[in-house]
N, CA, C and O of each residue as an XYZ file, in Angstrom:
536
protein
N      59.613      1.937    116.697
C      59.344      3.136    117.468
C      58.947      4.255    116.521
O      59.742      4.569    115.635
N      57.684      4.936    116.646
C      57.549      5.865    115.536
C      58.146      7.292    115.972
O      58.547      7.541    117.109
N      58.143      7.941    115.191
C      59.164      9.346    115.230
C      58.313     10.141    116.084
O      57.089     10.163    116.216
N      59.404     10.897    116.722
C      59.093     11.808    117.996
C      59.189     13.251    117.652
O      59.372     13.556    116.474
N      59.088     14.114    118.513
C      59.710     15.805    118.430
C      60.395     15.928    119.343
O      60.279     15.178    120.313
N      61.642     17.277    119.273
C      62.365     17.564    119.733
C      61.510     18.265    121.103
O      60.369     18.629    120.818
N      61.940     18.487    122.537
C      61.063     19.185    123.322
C      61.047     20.646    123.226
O      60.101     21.421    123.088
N      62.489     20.879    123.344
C      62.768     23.234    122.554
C      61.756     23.175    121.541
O      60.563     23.341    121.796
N      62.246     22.924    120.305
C      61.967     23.381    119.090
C      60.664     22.534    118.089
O      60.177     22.783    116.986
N      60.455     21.556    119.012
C      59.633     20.457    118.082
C      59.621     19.815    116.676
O      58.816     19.420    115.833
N      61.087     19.935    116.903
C      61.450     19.265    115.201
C      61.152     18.033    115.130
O      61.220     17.467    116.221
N      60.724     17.131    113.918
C      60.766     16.145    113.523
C      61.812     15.061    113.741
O      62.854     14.996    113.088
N      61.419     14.118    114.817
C      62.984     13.379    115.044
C      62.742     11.793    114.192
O      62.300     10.886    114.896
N      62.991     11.524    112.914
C      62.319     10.714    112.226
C      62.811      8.903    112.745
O      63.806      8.300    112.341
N      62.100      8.553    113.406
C      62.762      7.287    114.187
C      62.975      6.079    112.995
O      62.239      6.020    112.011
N      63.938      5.264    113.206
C      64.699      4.593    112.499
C      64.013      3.631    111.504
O      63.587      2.621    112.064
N      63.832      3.676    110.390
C      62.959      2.867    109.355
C      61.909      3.291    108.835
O      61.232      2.684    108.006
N      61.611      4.800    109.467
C      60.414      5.072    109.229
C      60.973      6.119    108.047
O      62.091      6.590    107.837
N      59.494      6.287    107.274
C      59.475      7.503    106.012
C      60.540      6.913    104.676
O      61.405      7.490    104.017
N      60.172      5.933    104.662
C      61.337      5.331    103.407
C      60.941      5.698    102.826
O      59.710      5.728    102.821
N      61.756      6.316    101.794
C      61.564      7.151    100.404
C      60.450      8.175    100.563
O      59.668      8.376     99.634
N      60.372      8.748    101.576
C      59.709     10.372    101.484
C      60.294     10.960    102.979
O      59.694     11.769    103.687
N      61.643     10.334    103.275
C      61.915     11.358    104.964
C      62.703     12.864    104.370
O      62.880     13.904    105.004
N      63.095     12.541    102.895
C      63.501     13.848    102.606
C      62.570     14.982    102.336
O      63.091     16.044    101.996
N      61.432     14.927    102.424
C      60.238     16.034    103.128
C      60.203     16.370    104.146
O      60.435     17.555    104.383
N      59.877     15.404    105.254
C      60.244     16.226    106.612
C      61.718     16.737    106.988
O      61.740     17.575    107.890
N      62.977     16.355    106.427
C      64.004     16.543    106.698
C      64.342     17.777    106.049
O      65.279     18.393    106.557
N      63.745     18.315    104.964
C      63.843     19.711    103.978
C      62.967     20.669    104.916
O      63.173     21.881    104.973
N      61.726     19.853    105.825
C      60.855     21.185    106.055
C      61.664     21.265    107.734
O      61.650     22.452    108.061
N      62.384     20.337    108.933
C      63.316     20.669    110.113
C      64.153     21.546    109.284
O      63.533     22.530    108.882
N      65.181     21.490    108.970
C      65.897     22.151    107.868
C      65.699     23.278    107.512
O      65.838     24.183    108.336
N      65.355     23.536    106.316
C      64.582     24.485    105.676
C      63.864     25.679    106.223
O      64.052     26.885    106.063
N      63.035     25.033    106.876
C      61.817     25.899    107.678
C      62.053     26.426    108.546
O      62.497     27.556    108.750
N      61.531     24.971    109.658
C      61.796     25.369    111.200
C      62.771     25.423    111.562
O      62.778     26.190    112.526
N      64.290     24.802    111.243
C      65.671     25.475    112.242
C      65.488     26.826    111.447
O      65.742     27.799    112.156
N      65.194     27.070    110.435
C      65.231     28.640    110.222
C      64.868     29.663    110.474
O      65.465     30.719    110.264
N      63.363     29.447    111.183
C      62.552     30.423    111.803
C      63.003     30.064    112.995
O      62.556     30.957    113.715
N      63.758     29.143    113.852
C      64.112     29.258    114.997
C      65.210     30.524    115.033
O      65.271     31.454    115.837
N      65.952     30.263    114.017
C      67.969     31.384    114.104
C      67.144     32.506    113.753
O      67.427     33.511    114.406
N      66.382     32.622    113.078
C      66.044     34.160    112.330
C      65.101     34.728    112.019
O      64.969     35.874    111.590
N      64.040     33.573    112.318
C      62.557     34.026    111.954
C      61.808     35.281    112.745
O      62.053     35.216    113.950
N      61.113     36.203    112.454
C      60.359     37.172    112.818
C      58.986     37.139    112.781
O      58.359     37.252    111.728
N      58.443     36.981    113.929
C      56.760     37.093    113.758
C      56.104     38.536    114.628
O      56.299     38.525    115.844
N      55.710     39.169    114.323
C      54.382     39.835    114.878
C      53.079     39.688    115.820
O      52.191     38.947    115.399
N      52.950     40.135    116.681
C      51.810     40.166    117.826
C      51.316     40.990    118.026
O      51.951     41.871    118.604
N      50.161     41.194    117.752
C      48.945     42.334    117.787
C      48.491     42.114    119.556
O      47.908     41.100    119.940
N      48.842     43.134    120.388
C      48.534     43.048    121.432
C      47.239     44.523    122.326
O      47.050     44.934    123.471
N      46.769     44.771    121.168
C      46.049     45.816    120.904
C      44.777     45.660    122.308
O      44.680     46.319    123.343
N      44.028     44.632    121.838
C      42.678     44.709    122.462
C      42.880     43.282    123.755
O      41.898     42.971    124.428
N      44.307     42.504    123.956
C      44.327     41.052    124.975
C      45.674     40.588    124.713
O      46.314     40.899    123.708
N      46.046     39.913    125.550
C      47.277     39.274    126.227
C      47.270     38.687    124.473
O      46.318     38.809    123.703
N      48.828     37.939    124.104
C      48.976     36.759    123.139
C      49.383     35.832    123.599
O      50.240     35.951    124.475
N      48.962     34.629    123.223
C      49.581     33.026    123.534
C      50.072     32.886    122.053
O      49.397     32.884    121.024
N      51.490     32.763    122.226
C      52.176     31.893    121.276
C      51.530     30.705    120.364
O      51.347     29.770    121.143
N      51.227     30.438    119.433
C      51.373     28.742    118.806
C      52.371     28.264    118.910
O      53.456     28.734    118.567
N      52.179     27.383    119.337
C      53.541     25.807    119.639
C      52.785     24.891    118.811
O      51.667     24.491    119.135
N      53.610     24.423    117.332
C      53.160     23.293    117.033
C      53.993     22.205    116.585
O      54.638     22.582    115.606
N      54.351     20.521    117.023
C      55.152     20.097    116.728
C      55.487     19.680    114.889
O      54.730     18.922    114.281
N      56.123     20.011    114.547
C      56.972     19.731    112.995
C      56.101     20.463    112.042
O      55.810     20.038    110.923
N      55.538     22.045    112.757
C      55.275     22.581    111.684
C      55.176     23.727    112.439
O      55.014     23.766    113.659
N      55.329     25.141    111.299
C      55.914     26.330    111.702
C      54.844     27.144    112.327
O      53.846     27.400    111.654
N      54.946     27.574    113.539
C      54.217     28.243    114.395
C      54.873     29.549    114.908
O      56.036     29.706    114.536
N      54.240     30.701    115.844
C      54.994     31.760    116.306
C      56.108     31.516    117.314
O      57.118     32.221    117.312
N      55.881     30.270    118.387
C      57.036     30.738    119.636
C      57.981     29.734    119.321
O      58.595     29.085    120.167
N      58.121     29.577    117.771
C      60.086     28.804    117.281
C      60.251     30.022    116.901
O      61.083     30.432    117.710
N      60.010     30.866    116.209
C      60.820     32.173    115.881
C      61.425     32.960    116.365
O      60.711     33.406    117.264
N      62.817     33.721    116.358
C      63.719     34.237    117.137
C      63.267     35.167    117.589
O      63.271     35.276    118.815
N      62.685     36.224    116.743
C      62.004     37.794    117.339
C      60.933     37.743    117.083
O      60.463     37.394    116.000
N      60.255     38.146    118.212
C      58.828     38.610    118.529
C      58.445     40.267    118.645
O      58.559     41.077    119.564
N      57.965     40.356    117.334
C      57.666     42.015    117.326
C      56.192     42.642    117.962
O      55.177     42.978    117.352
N      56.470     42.661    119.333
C      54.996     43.120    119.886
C      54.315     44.804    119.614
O      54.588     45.903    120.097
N      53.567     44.445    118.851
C      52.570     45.657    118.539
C      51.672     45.929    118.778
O      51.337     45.570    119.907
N      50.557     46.780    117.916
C      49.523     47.427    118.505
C      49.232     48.546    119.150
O      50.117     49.400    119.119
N      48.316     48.788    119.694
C      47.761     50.615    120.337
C      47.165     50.018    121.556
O      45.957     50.200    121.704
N      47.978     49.150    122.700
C      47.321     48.741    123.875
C      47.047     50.495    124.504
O      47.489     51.555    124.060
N      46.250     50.252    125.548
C      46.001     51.169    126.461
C      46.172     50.593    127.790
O      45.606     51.224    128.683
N      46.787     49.593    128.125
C      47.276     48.846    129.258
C      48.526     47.786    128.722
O      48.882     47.500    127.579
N      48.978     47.379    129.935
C      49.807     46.613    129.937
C      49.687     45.474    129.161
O      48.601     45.714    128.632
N      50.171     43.993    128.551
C      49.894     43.007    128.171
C      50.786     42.066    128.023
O      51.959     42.246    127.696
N      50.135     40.788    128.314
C      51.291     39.660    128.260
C      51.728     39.113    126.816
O      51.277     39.486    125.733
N      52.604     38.249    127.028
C      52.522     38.161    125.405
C      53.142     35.960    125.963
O      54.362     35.811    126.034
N      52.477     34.983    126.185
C      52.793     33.722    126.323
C      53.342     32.619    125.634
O      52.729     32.015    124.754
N      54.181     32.417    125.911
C      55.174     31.326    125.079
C      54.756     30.053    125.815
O      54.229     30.100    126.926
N      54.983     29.019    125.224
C      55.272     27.574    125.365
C      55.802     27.032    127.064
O      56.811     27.252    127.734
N      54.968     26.507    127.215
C      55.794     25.736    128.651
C      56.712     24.996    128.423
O      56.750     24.829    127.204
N      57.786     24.236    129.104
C      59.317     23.039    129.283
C      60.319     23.131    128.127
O      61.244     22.356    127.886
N      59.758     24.817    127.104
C      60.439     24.717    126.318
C      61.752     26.034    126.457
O      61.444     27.210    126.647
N      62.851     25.678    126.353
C      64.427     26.203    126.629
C      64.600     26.949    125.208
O      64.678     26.371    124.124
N      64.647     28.435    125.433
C      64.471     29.138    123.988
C      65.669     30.607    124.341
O      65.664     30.949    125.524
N      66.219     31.075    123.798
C      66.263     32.609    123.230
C      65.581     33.449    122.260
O      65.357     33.146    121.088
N      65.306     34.409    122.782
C      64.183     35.243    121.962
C      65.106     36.975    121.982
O      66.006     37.326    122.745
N      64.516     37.684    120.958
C      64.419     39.015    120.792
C      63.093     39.463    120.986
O      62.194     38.906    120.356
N      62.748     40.711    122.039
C      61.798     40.761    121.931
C      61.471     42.249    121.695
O      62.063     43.029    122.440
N      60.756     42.693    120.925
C      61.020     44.078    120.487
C      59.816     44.578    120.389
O      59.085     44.580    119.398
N      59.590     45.066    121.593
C      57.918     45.721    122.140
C      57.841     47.090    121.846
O      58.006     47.954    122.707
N      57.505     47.415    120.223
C      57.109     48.381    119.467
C      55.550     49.521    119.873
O      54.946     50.361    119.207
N      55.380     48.978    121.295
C      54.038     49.850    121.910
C      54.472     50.813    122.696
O      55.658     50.948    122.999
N      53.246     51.789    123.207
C      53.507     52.714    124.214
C      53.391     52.142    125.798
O      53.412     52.770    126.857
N      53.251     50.597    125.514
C      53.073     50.104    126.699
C      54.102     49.015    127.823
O      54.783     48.334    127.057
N      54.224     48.876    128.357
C      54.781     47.531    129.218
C      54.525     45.839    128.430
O      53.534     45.137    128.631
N      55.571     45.520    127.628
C      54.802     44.224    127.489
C      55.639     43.125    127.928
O      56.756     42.980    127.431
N      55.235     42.406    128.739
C      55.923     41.145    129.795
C      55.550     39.657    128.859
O      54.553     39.117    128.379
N      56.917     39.427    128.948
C      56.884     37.759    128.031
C      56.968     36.861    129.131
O      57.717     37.096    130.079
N      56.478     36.170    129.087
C      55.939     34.921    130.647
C      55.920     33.472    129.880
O      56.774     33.180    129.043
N      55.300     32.966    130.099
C      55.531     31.083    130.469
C      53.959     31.350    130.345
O      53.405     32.317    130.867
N      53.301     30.357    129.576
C      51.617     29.851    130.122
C      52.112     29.210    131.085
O      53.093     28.484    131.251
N      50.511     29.946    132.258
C      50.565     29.412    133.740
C      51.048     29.994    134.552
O      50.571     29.829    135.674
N      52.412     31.112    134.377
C      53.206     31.598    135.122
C      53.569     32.843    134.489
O      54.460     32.973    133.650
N      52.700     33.898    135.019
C      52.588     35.355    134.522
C      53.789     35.509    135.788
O      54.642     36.251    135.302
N      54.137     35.194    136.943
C      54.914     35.534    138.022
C      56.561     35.944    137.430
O      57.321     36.850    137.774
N      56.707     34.868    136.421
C      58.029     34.568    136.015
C      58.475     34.913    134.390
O      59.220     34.230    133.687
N      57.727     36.291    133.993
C      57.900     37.221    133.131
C      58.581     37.970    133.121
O      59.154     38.355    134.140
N      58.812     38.566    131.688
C      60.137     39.674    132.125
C      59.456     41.105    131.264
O      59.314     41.490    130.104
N      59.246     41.435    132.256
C      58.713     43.564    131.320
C      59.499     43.488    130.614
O      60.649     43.178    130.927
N      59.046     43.793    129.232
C      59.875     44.863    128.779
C      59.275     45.963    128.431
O      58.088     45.969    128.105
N      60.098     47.138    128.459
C      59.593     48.499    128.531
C      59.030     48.926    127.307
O      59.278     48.117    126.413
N      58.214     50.118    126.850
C      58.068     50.379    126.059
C      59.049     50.889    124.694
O      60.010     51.655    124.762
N      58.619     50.368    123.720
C      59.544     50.791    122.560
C      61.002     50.292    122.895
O      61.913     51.067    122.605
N      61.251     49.356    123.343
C      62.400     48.868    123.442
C      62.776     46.967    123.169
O      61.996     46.019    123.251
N      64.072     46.981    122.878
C      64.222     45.542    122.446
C      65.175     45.183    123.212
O      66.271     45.743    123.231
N      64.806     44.071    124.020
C      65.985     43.045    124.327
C      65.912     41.610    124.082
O      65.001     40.993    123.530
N      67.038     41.154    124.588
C      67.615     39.872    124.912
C      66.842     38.922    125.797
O      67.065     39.401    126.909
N      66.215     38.068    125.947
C      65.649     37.256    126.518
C      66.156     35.287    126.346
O      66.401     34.521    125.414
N      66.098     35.214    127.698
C      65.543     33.502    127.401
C      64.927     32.950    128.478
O      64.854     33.404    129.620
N      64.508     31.981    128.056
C      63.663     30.753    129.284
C      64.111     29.482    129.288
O      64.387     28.776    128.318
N      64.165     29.240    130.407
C      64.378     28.193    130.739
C      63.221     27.028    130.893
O      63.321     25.932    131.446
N      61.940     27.699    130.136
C      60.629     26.806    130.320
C      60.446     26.967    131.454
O      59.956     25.994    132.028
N      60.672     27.943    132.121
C      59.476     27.948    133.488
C      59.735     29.675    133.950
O      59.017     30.208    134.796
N      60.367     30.086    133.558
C      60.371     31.367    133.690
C      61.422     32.407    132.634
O      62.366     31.917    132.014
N      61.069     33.882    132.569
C      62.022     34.455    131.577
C      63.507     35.224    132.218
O      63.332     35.504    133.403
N      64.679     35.558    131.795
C      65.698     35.991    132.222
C      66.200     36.867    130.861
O      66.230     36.643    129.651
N      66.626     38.135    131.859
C      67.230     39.189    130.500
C      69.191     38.766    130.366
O      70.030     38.715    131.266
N      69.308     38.577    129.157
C      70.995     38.184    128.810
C      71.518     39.350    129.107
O      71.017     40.381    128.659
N      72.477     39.362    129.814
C      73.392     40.844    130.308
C      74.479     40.657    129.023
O      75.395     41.465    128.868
């Protein structure tokens, strides 16, 4: 059976026999890397001139494994900012604009959550829509 990804986080799930004598590369970069930019990582979103879609990529480091999402820019309207579909996450989201910026699901702008300007919260999804942590 060759090795799979996790569905949340898309880690490297190295299936049994495989990577002899080099699984301690992918096991340094799940590890290392990506559980790390999942607990603590910080990325940036220029939401200036259009909506953002997240990168989701499996066993290598992309924007929507990272914990906080710092939405920026000089919008003059509202903007989405799209994460990953079926994937079960907590996020910080800290919308550094003068504007409204709503974190949603690709596909499902319905099941976003505003957040207000210049303000940070608590978020998660359940992969199909967002909810604020009280």
């Amino acid at each position: 059976m060759p090795s799979t990804y996790s569905p949340n986080l898309r880690i490297e799930l190295i299936a049994s026999g495989e990577q002899a004598n080099t699984w301690g590369i992918t096991t340094n970069n799940n590890l290392g890397v990506l559980i790390e930019q999942a607990i603590s990582g910080v990325v940036s979103v220029d939401v200036t001139s259009s909506d953002v879609t997240l990168t989701h990529l499996n066993g290598a480091s992309d924007q929507s494994r990272n914990m906080i999402i710092q939405v920026g820019g000089s919008p003059t309207t509202s903007h989405y900012v799209y994460a990953p579909s079926g994937a079960q996450k907590l996020y910080v989201i800290n919308n550094e604009t003068s504007q409204i910026a709503t974190i949603a699901i690709t596909g499902n702008p319905t099941g976003g959550y505003a957040v207000p300007p210049t303000t940070a919260v608590v978020v998660y999804t359940d992969g199909t829509s967002f909810y604020p942590v009280n």
